[in-house]
TIVO-2410 file (N, C-alpha, C; in nm, 3 decimals):
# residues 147
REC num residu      c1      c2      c3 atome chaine
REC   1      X   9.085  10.190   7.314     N      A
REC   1      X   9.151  10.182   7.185    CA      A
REC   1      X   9.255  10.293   7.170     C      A
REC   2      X   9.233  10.442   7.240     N      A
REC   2      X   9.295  10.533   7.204    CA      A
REC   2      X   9.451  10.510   7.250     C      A
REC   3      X   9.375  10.434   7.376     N      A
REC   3      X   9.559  10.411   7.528    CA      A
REC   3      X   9.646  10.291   7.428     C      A
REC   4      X   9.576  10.181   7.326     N      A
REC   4      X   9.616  10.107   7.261    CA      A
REC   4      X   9.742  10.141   7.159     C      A
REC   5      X   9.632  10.263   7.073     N      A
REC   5      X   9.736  10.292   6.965    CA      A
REC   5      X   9.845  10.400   7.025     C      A
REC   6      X   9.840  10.453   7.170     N      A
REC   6      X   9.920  10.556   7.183    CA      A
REC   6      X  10.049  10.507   7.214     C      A
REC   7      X  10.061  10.396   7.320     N      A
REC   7      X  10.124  10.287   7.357    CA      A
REC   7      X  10.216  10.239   7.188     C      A
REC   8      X  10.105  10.212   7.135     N      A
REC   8      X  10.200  10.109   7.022    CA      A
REC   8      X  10.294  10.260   6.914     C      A
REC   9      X  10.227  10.366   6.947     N      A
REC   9      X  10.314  10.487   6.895    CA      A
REC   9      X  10.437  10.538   7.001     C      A
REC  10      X  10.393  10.500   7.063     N      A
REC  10      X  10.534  10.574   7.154    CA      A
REC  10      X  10.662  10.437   7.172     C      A
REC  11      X  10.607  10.304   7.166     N      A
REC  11      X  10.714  10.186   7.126    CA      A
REC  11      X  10.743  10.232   6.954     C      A
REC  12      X  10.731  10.222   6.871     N      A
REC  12      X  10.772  10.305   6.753    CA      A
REC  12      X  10.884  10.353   6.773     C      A
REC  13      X  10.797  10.513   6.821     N      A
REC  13      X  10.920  10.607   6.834    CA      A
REC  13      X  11.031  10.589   6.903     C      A
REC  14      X  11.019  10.526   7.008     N      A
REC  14      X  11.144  10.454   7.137    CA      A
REC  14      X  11.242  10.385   7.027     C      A
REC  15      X  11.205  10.274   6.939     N      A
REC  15      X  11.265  10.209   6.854    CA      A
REC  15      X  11.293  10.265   6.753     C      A
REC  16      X  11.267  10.362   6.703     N      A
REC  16      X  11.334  10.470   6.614    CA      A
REC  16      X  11.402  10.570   6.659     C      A
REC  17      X  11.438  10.611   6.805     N      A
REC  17      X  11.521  10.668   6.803    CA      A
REC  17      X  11.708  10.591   6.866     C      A
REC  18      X  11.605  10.472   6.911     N      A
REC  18      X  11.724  10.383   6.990    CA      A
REC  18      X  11.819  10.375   6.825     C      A
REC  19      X  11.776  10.315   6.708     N      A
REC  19      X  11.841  10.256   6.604    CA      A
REC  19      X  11.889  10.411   6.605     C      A
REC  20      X  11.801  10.534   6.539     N      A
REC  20      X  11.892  10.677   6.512    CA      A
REC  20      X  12.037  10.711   6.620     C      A
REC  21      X  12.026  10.703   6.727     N      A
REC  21      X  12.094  10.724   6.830    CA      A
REC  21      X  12.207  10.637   6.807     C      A
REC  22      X  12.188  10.504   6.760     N      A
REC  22      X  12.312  10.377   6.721    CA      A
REC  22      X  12.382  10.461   6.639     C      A
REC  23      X  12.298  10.463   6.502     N      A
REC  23      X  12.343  10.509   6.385    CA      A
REC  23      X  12.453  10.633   6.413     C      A
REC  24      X  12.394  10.730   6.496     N      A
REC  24      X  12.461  10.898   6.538    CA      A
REC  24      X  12.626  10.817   6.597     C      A
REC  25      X  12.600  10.702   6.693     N      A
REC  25      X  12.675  10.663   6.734    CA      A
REC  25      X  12.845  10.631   6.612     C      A
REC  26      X  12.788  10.557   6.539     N      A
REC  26      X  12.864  10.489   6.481    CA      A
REC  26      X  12.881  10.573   6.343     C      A
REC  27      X  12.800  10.715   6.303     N      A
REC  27      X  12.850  10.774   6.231    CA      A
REC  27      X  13.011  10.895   6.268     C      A
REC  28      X  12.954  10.896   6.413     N      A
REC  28      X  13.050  10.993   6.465    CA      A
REC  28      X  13.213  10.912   6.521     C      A
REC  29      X  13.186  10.786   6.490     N      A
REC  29      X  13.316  10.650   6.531    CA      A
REC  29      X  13.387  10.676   6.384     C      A
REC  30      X  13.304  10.665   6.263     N      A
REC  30      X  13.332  10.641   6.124    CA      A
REC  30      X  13.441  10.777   6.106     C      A
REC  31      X  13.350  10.899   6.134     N      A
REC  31      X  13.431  11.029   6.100    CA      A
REC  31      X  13.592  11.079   6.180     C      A
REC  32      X  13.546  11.010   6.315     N      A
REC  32      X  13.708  11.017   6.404    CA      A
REC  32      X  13.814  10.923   6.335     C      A
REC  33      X  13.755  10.806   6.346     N      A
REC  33      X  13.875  10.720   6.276    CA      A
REC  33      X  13.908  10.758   6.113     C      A
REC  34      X  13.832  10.740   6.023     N      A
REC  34      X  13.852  10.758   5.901    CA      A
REC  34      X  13.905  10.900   5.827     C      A
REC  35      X  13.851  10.954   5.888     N      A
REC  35      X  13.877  11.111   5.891    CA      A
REC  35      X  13.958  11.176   5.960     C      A
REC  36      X  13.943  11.181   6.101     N      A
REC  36      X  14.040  11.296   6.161    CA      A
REC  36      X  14.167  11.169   6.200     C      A
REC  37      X  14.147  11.066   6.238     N      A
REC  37      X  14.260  10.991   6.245    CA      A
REC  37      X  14.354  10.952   6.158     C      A
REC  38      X  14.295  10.875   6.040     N      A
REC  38      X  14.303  10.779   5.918    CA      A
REC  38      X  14.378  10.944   5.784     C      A
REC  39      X  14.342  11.012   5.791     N      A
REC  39      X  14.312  11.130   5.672    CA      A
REC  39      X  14.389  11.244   5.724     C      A
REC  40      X  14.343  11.286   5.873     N      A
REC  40      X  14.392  11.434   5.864    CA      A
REC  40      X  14.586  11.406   5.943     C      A
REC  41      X  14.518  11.324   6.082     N      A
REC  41      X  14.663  11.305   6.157    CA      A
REC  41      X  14.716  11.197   6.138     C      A
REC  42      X  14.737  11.114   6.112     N      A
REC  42      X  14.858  10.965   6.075    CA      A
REC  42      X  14.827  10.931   5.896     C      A
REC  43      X  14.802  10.943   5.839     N      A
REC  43      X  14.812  10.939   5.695    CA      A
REC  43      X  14.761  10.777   5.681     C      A
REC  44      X  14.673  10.712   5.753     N      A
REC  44      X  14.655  10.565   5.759    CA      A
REC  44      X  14.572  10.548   5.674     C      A
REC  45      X  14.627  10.425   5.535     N      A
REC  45      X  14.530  10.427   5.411    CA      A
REC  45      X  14.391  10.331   5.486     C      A
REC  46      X  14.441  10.243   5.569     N      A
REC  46      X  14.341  10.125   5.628    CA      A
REC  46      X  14.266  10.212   5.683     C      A
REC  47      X  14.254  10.256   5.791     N      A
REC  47      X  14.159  10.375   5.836    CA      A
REC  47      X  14.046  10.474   5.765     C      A
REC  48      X  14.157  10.511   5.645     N      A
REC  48      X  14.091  10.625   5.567    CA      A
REC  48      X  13.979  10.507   5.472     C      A
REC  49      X  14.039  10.419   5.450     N      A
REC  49      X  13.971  10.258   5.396    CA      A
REC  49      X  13.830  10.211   5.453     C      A
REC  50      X  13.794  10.225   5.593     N      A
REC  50      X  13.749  10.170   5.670    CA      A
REC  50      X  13.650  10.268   5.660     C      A
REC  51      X  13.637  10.375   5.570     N      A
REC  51      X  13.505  10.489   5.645    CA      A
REC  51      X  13.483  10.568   5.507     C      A
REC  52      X  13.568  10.616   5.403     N      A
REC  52      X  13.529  10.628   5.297    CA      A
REC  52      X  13.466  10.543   5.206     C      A
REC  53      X  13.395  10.565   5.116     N      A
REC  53      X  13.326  10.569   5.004    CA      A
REC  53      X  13.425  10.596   4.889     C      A
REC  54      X  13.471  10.470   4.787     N      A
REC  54      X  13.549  10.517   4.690    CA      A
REC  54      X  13.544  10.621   4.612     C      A
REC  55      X  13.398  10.657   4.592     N      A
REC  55      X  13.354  10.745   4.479    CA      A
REC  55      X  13.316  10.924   4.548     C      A
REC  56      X  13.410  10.906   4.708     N      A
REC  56      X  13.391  11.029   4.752    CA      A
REC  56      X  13.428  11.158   4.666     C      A
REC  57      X  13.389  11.244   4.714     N      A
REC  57      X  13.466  11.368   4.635    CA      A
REC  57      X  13.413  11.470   4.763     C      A
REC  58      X  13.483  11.606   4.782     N      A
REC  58      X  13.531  11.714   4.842    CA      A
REC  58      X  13.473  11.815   4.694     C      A
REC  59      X  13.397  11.881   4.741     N      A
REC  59      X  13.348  12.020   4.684    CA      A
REC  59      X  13.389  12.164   4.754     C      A
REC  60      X  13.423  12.195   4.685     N      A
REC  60      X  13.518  12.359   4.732    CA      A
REC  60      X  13.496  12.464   4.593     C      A
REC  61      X  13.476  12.609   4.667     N      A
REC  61      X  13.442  12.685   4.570    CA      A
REC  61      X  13.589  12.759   4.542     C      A
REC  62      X  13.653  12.751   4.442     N      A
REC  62      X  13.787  12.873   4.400    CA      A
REC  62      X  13.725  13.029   4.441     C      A
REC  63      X  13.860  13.072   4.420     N      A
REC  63      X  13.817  13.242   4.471    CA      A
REC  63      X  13.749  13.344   4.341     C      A
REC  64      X  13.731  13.280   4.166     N      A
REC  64      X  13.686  13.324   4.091    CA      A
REC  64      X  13.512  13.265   4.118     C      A
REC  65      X  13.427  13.199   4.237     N      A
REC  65      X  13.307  13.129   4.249    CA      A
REC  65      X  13.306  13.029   4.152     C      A
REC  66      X  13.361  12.901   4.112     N      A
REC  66      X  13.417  12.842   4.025    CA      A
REC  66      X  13.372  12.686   4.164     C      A
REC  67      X  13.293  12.581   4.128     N      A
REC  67      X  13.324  12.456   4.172    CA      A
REC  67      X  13.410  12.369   4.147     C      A
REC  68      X  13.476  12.319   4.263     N      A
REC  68      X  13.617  12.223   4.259    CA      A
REC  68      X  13.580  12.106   4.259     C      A
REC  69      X  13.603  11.975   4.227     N      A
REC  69      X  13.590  11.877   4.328    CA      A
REC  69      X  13.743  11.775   4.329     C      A
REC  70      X  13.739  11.707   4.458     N      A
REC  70      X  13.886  11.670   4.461    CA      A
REC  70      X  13.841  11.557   4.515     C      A
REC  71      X  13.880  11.427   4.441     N      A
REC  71      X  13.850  11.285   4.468    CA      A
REC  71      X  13.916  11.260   4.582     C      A
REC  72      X  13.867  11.112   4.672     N      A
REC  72      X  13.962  11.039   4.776    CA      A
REC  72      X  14.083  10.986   4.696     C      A
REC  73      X  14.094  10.961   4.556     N      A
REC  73      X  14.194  10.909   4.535    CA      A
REC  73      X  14.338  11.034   4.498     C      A
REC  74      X  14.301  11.116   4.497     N      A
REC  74      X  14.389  11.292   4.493    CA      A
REC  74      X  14.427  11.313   4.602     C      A
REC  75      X  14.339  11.295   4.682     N      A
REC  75      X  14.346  11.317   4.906    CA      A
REC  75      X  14.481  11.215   4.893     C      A
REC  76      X  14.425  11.042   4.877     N      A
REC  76      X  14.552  10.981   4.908    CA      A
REC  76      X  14.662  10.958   4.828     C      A
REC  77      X  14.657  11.018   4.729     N      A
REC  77      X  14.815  11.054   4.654    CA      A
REC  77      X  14.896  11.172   4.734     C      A
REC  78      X  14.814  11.280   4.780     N      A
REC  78      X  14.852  11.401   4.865    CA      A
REC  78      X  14.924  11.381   5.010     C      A
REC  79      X  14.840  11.281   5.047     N      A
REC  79      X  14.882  11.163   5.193    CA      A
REC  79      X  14.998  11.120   5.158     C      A
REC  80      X  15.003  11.042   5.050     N      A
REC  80      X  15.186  10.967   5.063    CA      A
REC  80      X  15.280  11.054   5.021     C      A
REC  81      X  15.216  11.191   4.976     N      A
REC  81      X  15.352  11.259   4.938    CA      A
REC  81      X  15.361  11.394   5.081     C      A
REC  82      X  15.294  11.356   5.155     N      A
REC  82      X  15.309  11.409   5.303    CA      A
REC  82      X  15.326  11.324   5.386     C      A
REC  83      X  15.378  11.198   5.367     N      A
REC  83      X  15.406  11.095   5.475    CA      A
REC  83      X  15.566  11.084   5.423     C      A
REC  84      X  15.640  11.095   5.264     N      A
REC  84      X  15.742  11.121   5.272    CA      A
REC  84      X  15.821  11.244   5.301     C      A
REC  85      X  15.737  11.358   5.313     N      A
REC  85      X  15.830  11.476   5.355    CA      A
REC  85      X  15.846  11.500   5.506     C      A
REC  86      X  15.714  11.437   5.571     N      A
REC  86      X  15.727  11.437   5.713    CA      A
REC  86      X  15.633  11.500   5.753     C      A
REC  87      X  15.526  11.544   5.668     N      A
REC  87      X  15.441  11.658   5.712    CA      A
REC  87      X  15.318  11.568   5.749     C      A
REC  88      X  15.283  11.413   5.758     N      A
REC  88      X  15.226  11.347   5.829    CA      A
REC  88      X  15.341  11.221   5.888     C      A
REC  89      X  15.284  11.148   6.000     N      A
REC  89      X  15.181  11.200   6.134    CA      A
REC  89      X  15.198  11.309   6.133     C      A
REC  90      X  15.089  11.390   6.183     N      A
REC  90      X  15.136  11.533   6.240    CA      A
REC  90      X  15.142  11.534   6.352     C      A
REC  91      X  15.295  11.659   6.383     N      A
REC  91      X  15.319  11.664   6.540    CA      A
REC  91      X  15.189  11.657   6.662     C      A
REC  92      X  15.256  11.669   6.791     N      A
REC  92      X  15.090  11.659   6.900    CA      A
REC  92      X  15.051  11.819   6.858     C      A
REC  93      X  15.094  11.943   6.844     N      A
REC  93      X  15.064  12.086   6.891    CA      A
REC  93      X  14.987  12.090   6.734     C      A
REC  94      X  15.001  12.026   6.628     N      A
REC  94      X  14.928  11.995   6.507    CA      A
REC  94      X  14.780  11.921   6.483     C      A
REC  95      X  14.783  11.824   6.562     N      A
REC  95      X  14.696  11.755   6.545    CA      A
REC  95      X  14.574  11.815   6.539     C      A
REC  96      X  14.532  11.726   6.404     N      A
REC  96      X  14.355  11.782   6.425    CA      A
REC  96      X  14.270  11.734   6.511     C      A
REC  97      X  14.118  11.762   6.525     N      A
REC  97      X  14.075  11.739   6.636    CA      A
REC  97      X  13.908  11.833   6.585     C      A
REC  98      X  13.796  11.760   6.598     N      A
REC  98      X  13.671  11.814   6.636    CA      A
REC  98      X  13.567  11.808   6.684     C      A
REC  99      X  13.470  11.897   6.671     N      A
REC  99      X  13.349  11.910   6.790    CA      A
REC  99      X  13.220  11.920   6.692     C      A
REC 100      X  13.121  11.800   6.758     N      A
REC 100      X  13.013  11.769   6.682    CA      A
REC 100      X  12.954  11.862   6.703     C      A
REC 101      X  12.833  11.953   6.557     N      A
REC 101      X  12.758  12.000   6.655    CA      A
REC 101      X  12.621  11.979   6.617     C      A
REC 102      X  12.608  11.899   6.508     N      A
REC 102      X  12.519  11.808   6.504    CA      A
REC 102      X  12.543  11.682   6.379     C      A
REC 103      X  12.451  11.590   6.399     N      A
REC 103      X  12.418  11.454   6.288    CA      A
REC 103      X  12.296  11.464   6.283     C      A
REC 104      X  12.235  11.400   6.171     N      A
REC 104      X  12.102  11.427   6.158    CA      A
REC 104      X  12.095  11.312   6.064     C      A
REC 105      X  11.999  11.203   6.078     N      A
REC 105      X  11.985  11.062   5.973    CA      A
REC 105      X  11.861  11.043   5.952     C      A
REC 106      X  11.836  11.031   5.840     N      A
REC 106      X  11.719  10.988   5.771    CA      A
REC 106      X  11.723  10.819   5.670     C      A
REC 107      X  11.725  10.784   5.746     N      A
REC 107      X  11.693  10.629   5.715    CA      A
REC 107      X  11.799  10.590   5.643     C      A
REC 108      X  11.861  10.617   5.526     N      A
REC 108      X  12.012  10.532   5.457    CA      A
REC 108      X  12.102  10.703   5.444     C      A
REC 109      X  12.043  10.773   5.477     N      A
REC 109      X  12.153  10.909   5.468    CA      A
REC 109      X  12.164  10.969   5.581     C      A
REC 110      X  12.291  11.041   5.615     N      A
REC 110      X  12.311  11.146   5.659    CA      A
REC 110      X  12.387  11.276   5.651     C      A
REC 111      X  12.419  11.355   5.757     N      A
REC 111      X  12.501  11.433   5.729    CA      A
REC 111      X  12.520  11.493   5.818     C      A
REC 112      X  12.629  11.534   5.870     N      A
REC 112      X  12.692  11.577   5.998    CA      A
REC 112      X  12.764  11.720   6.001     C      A
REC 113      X  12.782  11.808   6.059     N      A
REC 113      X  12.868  11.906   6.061    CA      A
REC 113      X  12.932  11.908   6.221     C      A
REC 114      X  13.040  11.910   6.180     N      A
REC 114      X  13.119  11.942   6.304    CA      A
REC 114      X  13.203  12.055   6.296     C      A
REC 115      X  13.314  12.117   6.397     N      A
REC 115      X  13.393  12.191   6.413    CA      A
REC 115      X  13.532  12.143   6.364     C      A
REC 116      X  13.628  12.210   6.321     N      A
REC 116      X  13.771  12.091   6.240    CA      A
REC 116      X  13.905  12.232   6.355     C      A
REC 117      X  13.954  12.164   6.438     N      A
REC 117      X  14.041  12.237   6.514    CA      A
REC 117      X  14.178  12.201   6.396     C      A
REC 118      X  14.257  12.309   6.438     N      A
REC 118      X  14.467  12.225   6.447    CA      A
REC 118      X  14.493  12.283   6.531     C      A
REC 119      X  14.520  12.199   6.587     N      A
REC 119      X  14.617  12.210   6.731    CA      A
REC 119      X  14.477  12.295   6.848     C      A
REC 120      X  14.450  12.418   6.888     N      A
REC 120      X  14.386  12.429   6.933    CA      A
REC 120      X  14.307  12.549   6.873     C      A
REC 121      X  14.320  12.600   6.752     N      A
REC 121      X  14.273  12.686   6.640    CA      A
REC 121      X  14.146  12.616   6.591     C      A
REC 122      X  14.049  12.668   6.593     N      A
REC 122      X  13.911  12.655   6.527    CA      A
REC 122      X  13.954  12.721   6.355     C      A
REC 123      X  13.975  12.631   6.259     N      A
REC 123      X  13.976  12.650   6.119    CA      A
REC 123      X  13.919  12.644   6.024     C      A
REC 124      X  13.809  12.570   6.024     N      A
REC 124      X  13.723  12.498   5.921    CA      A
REC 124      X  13.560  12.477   6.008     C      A
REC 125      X  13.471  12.492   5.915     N      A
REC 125      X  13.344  12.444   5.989    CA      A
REC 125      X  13.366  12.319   5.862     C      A
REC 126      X  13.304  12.153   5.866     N      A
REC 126      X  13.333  12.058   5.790    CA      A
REC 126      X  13.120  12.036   5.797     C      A
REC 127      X  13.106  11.966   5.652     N      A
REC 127      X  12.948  11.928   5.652    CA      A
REC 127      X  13.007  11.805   5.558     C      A
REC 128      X  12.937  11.677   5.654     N      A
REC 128      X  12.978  11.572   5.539    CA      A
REC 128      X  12.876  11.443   5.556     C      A
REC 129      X  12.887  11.392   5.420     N      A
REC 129      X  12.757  11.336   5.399    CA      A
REC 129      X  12.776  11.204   5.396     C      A
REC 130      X  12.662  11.093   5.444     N      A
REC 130      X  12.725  10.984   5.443    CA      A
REC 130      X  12.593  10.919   5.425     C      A
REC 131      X  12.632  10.767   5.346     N      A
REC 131      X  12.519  10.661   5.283    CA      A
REC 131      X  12.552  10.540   5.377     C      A
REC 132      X  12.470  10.481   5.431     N      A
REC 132      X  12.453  10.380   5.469    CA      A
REC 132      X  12.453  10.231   5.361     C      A
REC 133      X  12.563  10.152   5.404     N      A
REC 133      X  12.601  10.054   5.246    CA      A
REC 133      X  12.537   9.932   5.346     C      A
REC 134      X  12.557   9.801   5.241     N      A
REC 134      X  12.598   9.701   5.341    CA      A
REC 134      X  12.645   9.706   5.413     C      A
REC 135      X  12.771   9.695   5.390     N      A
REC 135      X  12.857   9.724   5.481    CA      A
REC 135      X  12.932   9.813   5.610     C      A
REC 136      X  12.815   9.931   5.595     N      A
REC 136      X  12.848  10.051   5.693    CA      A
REC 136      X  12.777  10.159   5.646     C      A
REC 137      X  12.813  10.270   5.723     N      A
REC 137      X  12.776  10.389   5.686    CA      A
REC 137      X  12.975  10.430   5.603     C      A
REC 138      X  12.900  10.493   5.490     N      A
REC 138      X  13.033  10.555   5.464    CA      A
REC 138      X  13.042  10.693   5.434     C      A
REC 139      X  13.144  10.805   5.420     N      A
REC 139      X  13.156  10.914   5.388    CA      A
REC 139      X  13.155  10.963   5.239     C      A
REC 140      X  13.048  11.016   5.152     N      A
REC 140      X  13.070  11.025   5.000    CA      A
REC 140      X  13.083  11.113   5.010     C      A
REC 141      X  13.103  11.215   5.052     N      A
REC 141      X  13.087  11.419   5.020    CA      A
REC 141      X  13.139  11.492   5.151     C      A
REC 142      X  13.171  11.586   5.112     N      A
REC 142      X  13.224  11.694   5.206    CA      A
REC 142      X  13.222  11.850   5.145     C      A
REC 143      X  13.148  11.952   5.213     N      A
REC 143      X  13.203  12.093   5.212    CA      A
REC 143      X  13.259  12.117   5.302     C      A
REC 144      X  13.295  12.256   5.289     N      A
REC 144      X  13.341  12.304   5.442    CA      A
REC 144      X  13.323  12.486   5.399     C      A
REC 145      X  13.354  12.513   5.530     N      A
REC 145      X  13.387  12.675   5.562    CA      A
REC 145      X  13.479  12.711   5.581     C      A
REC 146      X  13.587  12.801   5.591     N      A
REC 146      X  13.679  12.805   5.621    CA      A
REC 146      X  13.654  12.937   5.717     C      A
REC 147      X  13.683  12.949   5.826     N      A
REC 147      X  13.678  13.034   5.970    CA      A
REC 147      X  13.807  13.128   5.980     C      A
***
């Protein structure tokens, strides 16, 4: 009985980490495209579309310790008025670019922190949070550090 239930615990866990491991997969697809592609380097609303959460918001502390928050719809008003001055796409020696250094999912949530380069400058540590919808995992929240 014991070899029974150990067996039917270790298929479990195999199948809970295969789906976590998907999930890690396709959270870290969501954040390249939507984010560092879609958001930071080509100003692409479809992209940034494809991985946000309408009701995202960006939390940042002012220099008086004062909480900010700055909607996706502020981000992409900021986007088209940097896609007419030229300051998106951004050049190649610009481009952003980062390094996971972990995801961590708990059944419809997660949250990820990675590294946020420009060009080849380490600038930002990024922590961002994401809900699993119908339709996807999406991005609702973001802090960061600034390095």
């Amino acid at each position: 009985m014991l070899i029974i239930v150990s067996a039917i615990s270790l298929i479990v866990a195999a199948q809970q980490k295969a789906t976590n491991d998907s999930d890690i997969a396709l959270i870290k697809n969501i954040i390249q495209t939507a984010y560092v592609e879609g958001l930071q380097n080509e100003g692409d609303t479809v992209k940034i579309n494809s991985g946000f959460h309408p009701g995202f918001e960006m939390l940042m502390t002012t220099k008086e310790g004062e909480l900010k928050k700055y909607s996706l719809t502020l981000w992409k008003e900021k986007i088209k008025e940097n896609l007419v001055s030229g300051q998106l796409p951004r050049k190649k020696e610009d481009r952003v670019s980062i390094k996971f250094v972990f995801v961590d999912v708990t059944a419809n949530a997660a949250v990820a922190k990675f590294e946020f380069y420009v060009g080849k400058k380490l600038t930002f540590i990024d922590y961002q949070c994401l809900y699993k919808f119908q339709d996807g995992w999406k991005i609702v929240s973001k802090i960061f550090a600034k390095v």
